[in-house]
C-alpha positions in Angstrom: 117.2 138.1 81.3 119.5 140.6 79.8 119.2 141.6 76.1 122.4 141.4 73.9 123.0 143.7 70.5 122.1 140.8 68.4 118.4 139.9 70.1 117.5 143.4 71.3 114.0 144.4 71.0 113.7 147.6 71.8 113.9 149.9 68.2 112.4 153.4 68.5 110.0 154.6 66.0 110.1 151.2 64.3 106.5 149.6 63.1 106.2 146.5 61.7 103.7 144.3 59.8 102.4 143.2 63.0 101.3 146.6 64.8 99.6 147.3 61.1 97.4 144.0 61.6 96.6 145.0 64.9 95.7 148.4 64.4 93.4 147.0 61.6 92.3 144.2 63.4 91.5 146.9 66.2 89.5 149.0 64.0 87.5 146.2 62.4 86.4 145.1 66.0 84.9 148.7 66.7 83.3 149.0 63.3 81.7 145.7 63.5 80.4 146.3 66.9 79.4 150.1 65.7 77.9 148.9 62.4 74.3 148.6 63.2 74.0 151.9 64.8 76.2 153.4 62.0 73.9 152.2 59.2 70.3 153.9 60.7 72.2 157.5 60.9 71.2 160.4 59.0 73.7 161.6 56.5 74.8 164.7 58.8 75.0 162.6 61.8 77.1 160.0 59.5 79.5 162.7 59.0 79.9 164.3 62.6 81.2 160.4 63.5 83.1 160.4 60.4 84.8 163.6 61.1 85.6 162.9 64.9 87.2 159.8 64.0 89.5 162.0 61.2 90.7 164.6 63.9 91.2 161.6 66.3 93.3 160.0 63.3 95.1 162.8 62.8 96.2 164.2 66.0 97.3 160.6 67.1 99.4 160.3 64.0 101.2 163.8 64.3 101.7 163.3 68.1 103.4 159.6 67.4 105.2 160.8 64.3 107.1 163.8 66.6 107.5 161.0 68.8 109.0 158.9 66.9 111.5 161.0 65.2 112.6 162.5 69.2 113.6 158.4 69.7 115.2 157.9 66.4 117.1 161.1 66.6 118.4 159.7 70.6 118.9 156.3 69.3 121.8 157.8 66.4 123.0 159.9 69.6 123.2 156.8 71.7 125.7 154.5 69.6 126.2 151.1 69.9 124.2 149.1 72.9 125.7 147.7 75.4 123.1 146.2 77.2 119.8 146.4 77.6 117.5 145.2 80.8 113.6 145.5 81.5 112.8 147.8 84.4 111.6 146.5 87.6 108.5 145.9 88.6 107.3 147.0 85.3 108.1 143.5 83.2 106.7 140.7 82.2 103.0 140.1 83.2 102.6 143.6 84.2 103.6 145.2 81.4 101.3 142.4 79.1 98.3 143.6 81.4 98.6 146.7 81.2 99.3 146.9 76.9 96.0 144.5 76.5 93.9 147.2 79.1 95.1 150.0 77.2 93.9 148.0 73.6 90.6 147.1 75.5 90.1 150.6 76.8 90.7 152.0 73.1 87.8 149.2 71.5 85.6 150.3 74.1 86.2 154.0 73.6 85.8 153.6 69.9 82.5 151.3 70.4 80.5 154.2 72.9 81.7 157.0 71.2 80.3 155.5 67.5 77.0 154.0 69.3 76.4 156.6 71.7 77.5 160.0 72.4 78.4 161.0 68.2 74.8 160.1 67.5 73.6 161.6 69.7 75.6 164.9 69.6 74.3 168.1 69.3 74.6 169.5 66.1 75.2 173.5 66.7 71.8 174.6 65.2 72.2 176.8 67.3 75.1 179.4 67.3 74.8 180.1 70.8 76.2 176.1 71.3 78.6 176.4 68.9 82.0 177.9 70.8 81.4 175.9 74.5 80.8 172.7 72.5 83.7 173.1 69.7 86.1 173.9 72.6 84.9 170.2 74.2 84.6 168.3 71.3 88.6 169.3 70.9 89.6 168.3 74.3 87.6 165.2 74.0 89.4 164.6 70.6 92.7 165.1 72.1 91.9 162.9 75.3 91.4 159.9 72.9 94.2 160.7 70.9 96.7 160.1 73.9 94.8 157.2 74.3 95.5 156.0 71.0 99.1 157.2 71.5 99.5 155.1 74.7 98.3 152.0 73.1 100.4 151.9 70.4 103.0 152.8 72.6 102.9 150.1 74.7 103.1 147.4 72.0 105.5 149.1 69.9 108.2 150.2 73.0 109.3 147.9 75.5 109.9 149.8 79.2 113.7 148.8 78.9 117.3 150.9 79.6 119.8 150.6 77.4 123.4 150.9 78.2 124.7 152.3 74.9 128.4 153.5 73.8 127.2 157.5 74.5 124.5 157.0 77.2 121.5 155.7 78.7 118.7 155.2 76.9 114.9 155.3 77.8 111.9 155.3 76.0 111.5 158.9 77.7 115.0 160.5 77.4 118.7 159.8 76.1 121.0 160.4 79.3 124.8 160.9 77.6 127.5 160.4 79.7 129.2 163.6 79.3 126.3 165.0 81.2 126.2 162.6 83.7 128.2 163.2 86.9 127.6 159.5 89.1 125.9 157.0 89.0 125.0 154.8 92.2 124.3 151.4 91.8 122.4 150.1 95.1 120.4 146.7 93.8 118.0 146.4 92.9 118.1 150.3 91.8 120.2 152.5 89.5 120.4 156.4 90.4 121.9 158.7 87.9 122.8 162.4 88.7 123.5 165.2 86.5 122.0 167.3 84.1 119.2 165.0 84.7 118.3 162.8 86.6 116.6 159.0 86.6 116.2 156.2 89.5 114.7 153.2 87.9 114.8 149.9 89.3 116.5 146.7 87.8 115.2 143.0 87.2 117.3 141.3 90.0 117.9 139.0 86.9 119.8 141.3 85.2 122.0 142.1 88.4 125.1 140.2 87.2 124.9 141.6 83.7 124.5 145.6 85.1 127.5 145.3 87.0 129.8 144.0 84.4 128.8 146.6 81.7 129.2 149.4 84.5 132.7 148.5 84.9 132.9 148.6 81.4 131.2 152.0 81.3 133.4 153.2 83.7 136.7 152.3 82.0 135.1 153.7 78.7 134.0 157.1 80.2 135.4 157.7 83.6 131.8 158.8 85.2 132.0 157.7 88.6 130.1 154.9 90.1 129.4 154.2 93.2 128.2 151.1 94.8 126.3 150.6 98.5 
């Protein structure tokens, strides 16, 4: 079903108390499951996993933060919303799926990282080691920071379009209309040309909904739209 103004869901770069209990309640799982193996390591190994899960920490935030203020900065460019509709076949049960498989993934890469592979890490005594295994430990960190990323991402973003005042809006890019040049609306999928381009499909549900805030769109901005 179609989203109005006053019910819409989909606020870039907006956390609430909710994602801050599951992010705790997240982290309390893995350090729970990690604690008796955490508790019998030597004060040096206590700090590699320590360390690990700093750099992970702070990469994940720096990458969300930019993130978040590219979506904030395309929401003020998009105006008022129009309408906004869930993609299609990404909604409902999918998209539910796929956010608990992504929280799942991230307890289980916390769990093995803290009970096996940091324990058991080397520890550069030797300086030969050190520059082949500093340069994997940083793409490791950086694999599980997009992991984190993706996560949060999914519970925080719904995969929605937004017909706005100045544009289309995605999670992924703002689409304004004076850079669009058609749009060709074929159910169940939406095509837009110009400076870029997207072709996303359309919850037949919403069908009714897209055409009338096309026409509206059209009267509003003159971008042709085509129909087939």
């Amino acid at each position: 079903m179609a989203r109005q103004p006053e019910d819409e869901a989909f606020r870039p770069g907006q956390l609430g108390t909710r994602h801050l209990l599951g992010a705790m309640t997240v982290v309390c799982i893995v350090a729970g499951l990690s604690a008796w193996r955490l508790r019998t390591l030597p004060p040096k190994r206590a700090a590699i996993v320590t360390g690990h899960w700093l750099a992970v920490a702070g990469v994940a935030g720096a990458i969300g933060y930019r993130v978040a203020l590219r979506r904030r900065r395309d929401r003020l460019r998009a105006g008022q919303l129009l309408l906004s509709v869930m993609r299609f076949p990404i909604t409902g049960n999918r998209r539910k799926w796929t956010v608990w498989g992504l929280t799942a993934a991230v307890i289980l890469d916390g769990v093995v990282m803290s009970v096996l592979v940091l324990p058991a890490a080397p520890l550069f005594d030797s300086q030969d080691d050190f520059p082949p295994m500093l340069g994997f430990a940083v793409q490791v960190v950086l694999v599980q920071a997009i992991l984190w990323c993706a996560c949060l991402d999914g519970w925080t973003y719904d995969v929605a379009l937004g017909f706005h005042e100045h544009g289309l809006l995605t999670k992924e890019r703002f689409y304004a209309w004076t850079t669009i040049s058609r749009i060709q609306w074929t159910s169940p999928q939406l095509a837009v040309y110009g400076e870029h381009s997207l072709i996303v499909g359309i919850d037949p549900a919403d069908f009714q909904s897209v055409n009338g805030v096309l026409e509206i769109i059209r009267q509003r901005t003159g971008v042709p739209i085509t129909s087939e």
